[in-house]
Backbone atoms as SQL, in Angstrom:
CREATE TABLE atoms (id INTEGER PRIMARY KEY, chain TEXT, resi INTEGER, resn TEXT, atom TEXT, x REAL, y REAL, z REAL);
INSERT INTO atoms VALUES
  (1, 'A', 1, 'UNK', 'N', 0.850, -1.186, 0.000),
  (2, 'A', 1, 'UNK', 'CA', 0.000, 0.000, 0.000),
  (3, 'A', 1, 'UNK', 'C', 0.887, 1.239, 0.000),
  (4, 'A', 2, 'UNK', 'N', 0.494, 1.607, -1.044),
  (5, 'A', 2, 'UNK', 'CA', 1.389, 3.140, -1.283),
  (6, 'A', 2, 'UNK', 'C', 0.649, 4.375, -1.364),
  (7, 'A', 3, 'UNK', 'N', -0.410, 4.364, -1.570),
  (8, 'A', 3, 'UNK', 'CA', -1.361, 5.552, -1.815),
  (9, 'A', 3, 'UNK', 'C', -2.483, 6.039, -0.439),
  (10, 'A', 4, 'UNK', 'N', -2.901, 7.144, -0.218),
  (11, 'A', 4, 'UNK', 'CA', -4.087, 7.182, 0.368),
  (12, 'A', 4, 'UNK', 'C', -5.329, 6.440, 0.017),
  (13, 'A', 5, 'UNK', 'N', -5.209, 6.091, -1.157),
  (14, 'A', 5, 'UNK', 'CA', -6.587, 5.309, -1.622),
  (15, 'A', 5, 'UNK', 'C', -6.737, 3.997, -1.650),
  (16, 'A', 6, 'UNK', 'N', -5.250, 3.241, -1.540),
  (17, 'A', 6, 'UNK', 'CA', -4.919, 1.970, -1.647),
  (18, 'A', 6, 'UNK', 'C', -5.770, 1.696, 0.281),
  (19, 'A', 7, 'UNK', 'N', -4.935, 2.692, 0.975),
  (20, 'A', 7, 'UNK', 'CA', -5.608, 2.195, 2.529),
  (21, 'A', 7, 'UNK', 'C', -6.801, 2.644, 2.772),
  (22, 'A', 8, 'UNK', 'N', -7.164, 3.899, 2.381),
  (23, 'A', 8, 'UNK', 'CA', -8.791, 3.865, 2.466),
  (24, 'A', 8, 'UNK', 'C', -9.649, 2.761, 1.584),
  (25, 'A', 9, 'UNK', 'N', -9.709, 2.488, 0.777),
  (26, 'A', 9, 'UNK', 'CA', -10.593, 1.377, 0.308),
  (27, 'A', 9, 'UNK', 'C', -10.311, 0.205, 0.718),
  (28, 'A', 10, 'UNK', 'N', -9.119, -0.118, 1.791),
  (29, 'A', 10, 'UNK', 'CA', -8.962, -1.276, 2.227),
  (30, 'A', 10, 'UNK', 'C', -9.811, -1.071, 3.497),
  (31, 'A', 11, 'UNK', 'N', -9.258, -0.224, 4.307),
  (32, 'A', 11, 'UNK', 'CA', -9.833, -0.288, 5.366),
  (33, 'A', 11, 'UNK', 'C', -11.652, 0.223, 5.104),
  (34, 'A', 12, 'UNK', 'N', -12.191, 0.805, 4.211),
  (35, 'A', 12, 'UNK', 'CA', -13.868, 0.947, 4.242),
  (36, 'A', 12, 'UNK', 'C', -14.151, -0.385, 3.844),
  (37, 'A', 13, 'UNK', 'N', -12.940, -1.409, 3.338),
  (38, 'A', 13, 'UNK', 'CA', -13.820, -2.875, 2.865),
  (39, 'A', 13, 'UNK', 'C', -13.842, -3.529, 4.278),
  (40, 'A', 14, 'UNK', 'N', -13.394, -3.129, 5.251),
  (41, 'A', 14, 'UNK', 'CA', -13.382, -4.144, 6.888),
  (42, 'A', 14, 'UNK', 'C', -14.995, -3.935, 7.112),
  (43, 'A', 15, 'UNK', 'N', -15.645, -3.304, 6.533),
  (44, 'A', 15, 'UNK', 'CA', -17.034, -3.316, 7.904),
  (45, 'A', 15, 'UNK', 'C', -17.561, -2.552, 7.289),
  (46, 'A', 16, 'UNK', 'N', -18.738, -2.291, 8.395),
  (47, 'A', 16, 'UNK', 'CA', -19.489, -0.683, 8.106),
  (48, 'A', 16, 'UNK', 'C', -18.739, 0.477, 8.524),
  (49, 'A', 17, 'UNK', 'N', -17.607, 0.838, 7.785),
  (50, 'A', 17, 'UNK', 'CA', -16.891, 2.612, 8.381),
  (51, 'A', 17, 'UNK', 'C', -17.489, 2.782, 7.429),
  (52, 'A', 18, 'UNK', 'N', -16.456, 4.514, 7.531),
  (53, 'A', 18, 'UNK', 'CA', -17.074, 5.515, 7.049),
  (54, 'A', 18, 'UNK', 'C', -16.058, 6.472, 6.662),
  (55, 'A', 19, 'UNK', 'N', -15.715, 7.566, 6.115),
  (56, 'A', 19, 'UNK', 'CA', -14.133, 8.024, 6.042),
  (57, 'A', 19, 'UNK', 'C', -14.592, 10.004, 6.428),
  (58, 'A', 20, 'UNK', 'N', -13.815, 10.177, 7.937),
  (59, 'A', 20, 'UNK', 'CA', -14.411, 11.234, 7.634),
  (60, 'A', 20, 'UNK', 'C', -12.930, 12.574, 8.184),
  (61, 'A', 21, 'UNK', 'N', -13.030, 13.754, 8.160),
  (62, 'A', 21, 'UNK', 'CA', -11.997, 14.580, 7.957),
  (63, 'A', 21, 'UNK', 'C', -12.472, 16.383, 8.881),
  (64, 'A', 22, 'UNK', 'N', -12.202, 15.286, 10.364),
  (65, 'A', 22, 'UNK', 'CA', -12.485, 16.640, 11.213),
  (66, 'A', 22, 'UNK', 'C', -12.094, 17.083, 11.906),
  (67, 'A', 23, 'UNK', 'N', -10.891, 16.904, 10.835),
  (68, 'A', 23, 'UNK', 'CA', -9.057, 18.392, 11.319),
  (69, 'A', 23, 'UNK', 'C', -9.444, 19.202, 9.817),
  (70, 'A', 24, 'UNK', 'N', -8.584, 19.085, 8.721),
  (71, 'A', 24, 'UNK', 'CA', -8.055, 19.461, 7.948),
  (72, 'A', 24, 'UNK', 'C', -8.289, 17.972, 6.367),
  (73, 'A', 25, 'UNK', 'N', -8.178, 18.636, 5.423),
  (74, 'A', 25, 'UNK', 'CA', -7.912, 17.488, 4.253),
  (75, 'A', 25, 'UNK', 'C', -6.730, 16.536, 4.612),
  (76, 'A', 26, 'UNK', 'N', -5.669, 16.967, 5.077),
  (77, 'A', 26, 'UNK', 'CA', -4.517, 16.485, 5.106),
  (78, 'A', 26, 'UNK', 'C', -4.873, 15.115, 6.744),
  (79, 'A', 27, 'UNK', 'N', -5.562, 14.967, 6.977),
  (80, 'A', 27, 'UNK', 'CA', -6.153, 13.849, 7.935),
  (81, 'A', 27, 'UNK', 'C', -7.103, 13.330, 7.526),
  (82, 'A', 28, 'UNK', 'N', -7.073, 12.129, 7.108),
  (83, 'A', 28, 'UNK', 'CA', -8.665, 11.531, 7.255),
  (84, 'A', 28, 'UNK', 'C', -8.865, 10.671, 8.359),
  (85, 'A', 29, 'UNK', 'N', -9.639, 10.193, 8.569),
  (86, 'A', 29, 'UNK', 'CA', -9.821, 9.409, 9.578),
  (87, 'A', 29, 'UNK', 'C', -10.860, 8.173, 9.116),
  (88, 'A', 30, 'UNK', 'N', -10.836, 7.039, 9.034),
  (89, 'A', 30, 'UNK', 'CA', -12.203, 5.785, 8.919),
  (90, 'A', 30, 'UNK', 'C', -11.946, 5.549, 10.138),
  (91, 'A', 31, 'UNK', 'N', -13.654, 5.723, 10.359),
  (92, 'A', 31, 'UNK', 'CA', -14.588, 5.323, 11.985),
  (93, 'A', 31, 'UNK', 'C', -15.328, 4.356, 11.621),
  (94, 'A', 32, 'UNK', 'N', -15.468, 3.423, 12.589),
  (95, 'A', 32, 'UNK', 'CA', -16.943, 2.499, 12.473),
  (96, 'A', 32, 'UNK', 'C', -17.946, 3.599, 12.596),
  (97, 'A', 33, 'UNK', 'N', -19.162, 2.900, 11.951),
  (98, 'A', 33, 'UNK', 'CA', -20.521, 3.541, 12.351),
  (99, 'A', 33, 'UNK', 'C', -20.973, 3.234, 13.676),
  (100, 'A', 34, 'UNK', 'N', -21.277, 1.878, 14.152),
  (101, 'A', 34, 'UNK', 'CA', -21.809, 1.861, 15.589),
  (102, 'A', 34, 'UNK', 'C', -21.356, 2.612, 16.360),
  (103, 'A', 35, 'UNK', 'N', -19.774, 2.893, 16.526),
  (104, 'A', 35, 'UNK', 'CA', -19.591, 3.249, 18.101),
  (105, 'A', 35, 'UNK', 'C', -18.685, 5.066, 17.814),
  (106, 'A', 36, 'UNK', 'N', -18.618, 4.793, 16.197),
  (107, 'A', 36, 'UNK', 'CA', -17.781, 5.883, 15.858),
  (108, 'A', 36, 'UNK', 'C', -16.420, 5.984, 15.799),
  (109, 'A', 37, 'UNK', 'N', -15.729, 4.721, 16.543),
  (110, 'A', 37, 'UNK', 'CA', -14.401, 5.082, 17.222),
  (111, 'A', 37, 'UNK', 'C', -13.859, 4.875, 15.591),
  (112, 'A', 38, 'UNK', 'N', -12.401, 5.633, 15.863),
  (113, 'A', 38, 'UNK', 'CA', -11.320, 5.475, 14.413),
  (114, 'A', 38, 'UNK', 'C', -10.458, 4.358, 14.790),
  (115, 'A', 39, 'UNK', 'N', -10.223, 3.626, 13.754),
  (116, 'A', 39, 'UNK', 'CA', -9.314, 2.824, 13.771),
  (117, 'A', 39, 'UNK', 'C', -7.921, 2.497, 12.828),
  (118, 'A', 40, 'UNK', 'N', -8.248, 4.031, 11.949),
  (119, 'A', 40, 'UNK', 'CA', -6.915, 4.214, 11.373),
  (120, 'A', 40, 'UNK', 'C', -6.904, 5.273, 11.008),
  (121, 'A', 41, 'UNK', 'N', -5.916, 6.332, 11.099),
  (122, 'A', 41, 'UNK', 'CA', -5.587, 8.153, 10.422),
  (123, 'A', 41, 'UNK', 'C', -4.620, 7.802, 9.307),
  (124, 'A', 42, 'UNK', 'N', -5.208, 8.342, 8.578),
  (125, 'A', 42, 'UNK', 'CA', -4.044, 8.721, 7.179),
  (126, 'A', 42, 'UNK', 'C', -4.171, 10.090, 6.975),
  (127, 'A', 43, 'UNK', 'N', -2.920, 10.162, 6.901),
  (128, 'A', 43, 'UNK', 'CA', -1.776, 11.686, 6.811),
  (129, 'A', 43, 'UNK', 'C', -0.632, 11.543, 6.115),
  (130, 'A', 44, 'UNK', 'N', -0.224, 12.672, 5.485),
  (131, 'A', 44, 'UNK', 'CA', 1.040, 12.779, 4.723),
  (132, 'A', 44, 'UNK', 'C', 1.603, 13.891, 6.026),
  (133, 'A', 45, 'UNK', 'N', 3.186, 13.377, 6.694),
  (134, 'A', 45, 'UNK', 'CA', 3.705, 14.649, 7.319),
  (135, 'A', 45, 'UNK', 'C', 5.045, 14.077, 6.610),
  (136, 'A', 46, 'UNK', 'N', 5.579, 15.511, 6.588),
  (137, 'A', 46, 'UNK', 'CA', 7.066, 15.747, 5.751),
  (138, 'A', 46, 'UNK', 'C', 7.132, 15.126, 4.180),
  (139, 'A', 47, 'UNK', 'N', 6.117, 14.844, 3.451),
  (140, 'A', 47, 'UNK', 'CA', 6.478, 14.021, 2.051),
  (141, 'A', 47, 'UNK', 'C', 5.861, 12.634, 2.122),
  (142, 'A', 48, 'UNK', 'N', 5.520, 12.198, 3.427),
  (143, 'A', 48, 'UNK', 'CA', 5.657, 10.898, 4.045),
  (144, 'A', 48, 'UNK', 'C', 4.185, 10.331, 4.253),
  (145, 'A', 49, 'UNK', 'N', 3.393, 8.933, 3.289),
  (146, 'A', 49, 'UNK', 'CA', 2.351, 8.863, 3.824),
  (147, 'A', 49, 'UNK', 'C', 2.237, 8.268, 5.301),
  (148, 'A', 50, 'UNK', 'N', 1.262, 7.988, 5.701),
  (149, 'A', 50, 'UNK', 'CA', 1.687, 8.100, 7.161),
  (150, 'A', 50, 'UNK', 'C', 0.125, 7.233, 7.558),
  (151, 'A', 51, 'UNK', 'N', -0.146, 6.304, 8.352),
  (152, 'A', 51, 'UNK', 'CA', -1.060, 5.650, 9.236),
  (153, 'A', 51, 'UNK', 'C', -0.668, 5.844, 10.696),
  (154, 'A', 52, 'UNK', 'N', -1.768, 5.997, 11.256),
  (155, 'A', 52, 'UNK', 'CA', -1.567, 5.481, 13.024),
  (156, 'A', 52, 'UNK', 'C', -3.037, 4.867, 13.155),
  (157, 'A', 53, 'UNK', 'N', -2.576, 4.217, 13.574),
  (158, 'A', 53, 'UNK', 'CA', -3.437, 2.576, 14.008),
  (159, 'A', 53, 'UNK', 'C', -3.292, 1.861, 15.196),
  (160, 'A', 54, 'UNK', 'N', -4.237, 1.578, 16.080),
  (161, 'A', 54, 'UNK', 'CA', -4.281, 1.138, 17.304),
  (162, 'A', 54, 'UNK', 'C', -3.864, -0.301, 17.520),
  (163, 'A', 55, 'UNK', 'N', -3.440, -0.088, 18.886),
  (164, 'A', 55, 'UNK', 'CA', -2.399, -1.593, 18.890),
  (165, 'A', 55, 'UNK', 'C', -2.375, -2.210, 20.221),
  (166, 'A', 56, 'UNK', 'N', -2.416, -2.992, 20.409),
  (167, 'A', 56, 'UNK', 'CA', -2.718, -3.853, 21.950),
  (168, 'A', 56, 'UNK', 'C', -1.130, -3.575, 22.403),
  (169, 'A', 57, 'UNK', 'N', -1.712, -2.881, 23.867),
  (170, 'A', 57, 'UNK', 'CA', -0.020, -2.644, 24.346),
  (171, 'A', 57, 'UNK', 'C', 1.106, -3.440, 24.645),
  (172, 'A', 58, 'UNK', 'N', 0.814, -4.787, 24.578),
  (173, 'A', 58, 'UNK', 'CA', 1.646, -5.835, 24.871),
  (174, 'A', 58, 'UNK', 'C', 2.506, -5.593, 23.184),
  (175, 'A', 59, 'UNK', 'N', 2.243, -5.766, 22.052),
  (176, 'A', 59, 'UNK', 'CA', 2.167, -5.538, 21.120),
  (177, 'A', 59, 'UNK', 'C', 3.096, -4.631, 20.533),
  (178, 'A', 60, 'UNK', 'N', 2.874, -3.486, 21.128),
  (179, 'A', 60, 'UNK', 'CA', 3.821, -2.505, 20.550),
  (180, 'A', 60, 'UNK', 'C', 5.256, -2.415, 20.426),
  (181, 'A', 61, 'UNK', 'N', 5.863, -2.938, 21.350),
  (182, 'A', 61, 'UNK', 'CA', 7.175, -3.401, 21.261),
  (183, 'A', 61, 'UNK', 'C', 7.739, -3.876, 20.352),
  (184, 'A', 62, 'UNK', 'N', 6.747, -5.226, 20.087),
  (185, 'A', 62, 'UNK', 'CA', 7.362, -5.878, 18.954),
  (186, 'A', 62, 'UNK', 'C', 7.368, -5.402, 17.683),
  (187, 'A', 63, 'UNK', 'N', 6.392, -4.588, 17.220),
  (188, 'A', 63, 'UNK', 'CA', 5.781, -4.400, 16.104),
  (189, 'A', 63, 'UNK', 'C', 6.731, -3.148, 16.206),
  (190, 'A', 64, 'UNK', 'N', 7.564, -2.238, 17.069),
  (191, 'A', 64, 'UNK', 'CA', 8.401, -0.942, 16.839),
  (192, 'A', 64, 'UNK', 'C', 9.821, -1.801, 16.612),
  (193, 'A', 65, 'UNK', 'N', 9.996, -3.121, 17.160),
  (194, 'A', 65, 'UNK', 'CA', 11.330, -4.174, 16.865),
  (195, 'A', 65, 'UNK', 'C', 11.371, -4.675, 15.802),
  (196, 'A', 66, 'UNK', 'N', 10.509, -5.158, 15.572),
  (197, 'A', 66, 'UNK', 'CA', 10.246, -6.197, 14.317),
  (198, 'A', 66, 'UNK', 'C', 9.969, -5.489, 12.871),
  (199, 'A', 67, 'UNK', 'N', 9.073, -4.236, 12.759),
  (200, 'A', 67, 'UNK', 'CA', 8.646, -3.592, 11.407),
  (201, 'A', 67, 'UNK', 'C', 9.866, -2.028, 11.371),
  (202, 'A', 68, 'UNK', 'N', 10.472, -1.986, 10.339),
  (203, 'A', 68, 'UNK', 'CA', 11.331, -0.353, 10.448),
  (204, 'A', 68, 'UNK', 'C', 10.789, 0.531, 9.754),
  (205, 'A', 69, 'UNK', 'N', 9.510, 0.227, 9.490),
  (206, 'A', 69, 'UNK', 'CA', 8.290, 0.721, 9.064),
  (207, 'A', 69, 'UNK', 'C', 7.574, 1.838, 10.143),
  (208, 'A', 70, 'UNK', 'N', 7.820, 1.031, 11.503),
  (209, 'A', 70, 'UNK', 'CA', 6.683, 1.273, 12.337),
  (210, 'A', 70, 'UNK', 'C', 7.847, 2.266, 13.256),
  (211, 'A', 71, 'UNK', 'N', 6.829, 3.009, 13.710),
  (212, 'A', 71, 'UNK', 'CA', 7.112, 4.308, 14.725),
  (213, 'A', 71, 'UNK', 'C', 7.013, 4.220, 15.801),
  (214, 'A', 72, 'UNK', 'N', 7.154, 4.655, 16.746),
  (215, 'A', 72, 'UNK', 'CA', 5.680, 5.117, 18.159),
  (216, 'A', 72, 'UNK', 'C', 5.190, 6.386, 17.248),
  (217, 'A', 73, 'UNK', 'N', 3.840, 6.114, 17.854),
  (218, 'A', 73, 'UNK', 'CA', 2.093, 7.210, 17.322),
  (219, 'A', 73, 'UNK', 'C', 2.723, 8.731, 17.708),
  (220, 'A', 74, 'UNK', 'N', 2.719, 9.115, 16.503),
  (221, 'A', 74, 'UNK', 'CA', 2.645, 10.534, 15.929),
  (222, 'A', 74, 'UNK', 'C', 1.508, 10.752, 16.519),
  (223, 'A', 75, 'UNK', 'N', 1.498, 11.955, 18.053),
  (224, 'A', 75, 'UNK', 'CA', 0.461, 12.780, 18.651),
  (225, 'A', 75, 'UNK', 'C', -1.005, 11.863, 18.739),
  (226, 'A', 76, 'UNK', 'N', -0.124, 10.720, 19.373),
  (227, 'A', 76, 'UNK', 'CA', -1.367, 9.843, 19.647),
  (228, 'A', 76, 'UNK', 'C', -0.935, 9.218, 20.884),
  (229, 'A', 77, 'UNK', 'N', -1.303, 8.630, 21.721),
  (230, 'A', 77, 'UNK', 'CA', -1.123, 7.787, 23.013),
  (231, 'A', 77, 'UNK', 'C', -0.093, 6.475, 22.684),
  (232, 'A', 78, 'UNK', 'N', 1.230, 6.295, 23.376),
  (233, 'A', 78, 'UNK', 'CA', 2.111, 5.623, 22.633),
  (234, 'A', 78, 'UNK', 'C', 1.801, 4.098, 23.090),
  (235, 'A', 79, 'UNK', 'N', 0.879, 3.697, 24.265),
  (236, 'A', 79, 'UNK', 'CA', 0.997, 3.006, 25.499),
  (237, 'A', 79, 'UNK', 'C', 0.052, 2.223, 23.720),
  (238, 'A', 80, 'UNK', 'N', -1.067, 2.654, 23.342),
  (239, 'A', 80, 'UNK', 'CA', -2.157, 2.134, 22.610),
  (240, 'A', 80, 'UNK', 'C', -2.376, 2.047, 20.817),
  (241, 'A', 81, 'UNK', 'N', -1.208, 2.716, 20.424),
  (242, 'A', 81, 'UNK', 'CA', -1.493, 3.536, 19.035),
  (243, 'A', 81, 'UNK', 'C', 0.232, 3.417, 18.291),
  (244, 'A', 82, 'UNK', 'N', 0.394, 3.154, 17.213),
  (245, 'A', 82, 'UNK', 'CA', 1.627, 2.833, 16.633),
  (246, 'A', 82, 'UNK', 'C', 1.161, 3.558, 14.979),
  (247, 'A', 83, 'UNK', 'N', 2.999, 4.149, 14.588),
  (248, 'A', 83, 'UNK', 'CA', 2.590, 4.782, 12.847),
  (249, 'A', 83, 'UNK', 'C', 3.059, 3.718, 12.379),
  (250, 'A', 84, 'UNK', 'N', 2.931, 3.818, 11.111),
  (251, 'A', 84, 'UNK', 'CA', 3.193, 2.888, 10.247),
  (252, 'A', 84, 'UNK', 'C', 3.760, 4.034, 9.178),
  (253, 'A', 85, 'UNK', 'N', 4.709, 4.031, 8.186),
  (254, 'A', 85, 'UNK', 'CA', 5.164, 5.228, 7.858),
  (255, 'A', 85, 'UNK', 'C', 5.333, 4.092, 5.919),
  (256, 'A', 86, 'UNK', 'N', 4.518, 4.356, 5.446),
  (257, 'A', 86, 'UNK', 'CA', 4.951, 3.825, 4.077),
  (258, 'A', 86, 'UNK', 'C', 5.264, 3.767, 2.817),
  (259, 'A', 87, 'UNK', 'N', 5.386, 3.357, 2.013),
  (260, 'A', 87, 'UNK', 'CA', 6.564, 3.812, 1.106),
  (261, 'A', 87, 'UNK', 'C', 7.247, 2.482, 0.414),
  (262, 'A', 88, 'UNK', 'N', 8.139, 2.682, -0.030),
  (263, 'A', 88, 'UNK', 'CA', 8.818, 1.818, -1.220),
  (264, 'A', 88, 'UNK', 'C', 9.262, 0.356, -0.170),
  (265, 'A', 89, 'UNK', 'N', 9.338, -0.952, -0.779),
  (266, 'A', 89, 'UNK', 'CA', 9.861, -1.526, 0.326),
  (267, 'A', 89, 'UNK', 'C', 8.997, -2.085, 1.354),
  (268, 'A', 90, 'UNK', 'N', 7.559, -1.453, 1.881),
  (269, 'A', 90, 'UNK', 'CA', 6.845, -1.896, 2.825),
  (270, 'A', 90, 'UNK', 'C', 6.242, -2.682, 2.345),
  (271, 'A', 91, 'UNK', 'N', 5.802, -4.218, 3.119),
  (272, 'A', 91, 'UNK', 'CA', 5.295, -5.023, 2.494),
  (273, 'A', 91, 'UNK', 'C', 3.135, -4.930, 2.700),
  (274, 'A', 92, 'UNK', 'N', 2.615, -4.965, 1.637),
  (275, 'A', 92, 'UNK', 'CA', 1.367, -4.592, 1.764),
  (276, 'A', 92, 'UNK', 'C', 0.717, -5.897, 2.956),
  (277, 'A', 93, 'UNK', 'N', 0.657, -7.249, 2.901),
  (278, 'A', 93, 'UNK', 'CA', 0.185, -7.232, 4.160),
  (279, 'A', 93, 'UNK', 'C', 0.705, -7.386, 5.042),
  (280, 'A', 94, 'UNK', 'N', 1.821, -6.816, 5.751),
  (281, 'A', 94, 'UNK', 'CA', 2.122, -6.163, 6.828),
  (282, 'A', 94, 'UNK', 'C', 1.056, -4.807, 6.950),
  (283, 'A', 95, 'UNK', 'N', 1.021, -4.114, 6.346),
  (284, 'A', 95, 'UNK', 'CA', -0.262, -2.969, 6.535),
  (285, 'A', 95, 'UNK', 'C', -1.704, -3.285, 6.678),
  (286, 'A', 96, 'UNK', 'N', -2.444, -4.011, 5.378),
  (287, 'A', 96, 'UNK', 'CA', -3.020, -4.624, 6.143),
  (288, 'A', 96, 'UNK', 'C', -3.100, -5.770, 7.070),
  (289, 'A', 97, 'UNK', 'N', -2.397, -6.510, 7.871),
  (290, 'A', 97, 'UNK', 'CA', -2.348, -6.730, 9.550),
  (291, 'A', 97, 'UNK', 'C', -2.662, -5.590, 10.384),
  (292, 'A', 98, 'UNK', 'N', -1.841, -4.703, 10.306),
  (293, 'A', 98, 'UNK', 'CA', -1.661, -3.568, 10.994),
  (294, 'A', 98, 'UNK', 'C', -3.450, -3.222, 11.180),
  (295, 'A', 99, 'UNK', 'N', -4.039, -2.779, 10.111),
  (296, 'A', 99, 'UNK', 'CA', -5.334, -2.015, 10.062),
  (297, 'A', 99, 'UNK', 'C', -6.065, -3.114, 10.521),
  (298, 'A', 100, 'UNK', 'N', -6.122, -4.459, 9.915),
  (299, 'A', 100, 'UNK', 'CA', -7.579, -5.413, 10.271),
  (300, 'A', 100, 'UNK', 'C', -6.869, -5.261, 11.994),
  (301, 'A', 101, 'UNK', 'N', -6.371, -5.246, 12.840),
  (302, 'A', 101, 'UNK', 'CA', -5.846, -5.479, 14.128),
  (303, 'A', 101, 'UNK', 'C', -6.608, -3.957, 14.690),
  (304, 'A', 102, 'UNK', 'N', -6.437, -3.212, 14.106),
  (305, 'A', 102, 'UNK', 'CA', -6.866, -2.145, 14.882),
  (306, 'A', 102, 'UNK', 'C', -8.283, -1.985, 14.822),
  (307, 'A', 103, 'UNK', 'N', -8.846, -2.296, 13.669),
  (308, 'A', 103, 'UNK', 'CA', -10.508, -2.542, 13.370),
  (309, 'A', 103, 'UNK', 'C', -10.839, -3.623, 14.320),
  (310, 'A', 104, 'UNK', 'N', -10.017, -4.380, 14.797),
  (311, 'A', 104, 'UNK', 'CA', -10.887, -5.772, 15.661),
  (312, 'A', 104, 'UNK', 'C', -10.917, -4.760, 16.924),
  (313, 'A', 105, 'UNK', 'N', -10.026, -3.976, 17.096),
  (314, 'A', 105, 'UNK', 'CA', -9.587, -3.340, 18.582),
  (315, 'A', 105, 'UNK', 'C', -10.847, -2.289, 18.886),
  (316, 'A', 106, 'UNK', 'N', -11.378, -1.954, 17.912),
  (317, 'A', 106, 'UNK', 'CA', -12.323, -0.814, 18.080),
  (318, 'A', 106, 'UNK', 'C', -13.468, -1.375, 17.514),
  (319, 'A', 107, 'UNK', 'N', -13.941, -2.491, 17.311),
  (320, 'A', 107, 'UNK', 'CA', -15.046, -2.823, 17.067),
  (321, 'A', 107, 'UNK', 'C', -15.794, -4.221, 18.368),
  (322, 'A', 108, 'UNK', 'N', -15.352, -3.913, 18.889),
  (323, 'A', 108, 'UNK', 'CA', -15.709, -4.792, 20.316),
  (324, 'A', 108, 'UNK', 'C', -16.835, -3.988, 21.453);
């Protein structure tokens, strides 16, 4: 996944979301409908497309060890929330893992 559109139409195919943008264009956000919550931001900062996606805190460790992809959450809670920063090289399902994981996390 290289595009904004490659992860938004992945992630609106998980469920009933919805894609909505209430910062700026440069954020979107897909929410479920039931409960509303987001379960993934796409942003471009510095050139860079950019996800943050929620993550079981046991979890995060590995996934900041294991992926050189992955960040700690850009202005998000680090304990719960991980970036994913992507680009040439990233393997697409490693991303989607990343997103279906955070959609299970917020749809409970």
């Amino acid at each position: 996944m290289k595009t904004r559109e490659e992860v938004l139409s992945f992630a609106l195919g998980l469920g009933d979301a919805y894609p909505d943008m209430p910062f700026d264009e440069n954020w979107q956000l897909v929410r479920l409908r039931k409960n509303k919550k987001t379960f993934v931001f796409i942003y471009d900062y510095k050139g860079e497309l950019r996800i943050n996606v929620k993550c079981l805190p046991e979890r995060v460790g590995m996934y900041l060890e294991g992926f050189d992809f992955v960040i700690p959450a850009y202005h998000m809670n680090k304990k719960h929330w991980i970036t994913a920063v992507l680009g040439e090289g990233v393997p697409p399902d490693a991303v989607k893992q990343l997103i279906e994981e955070s959609f299970e996390l917020v749809d409970r």
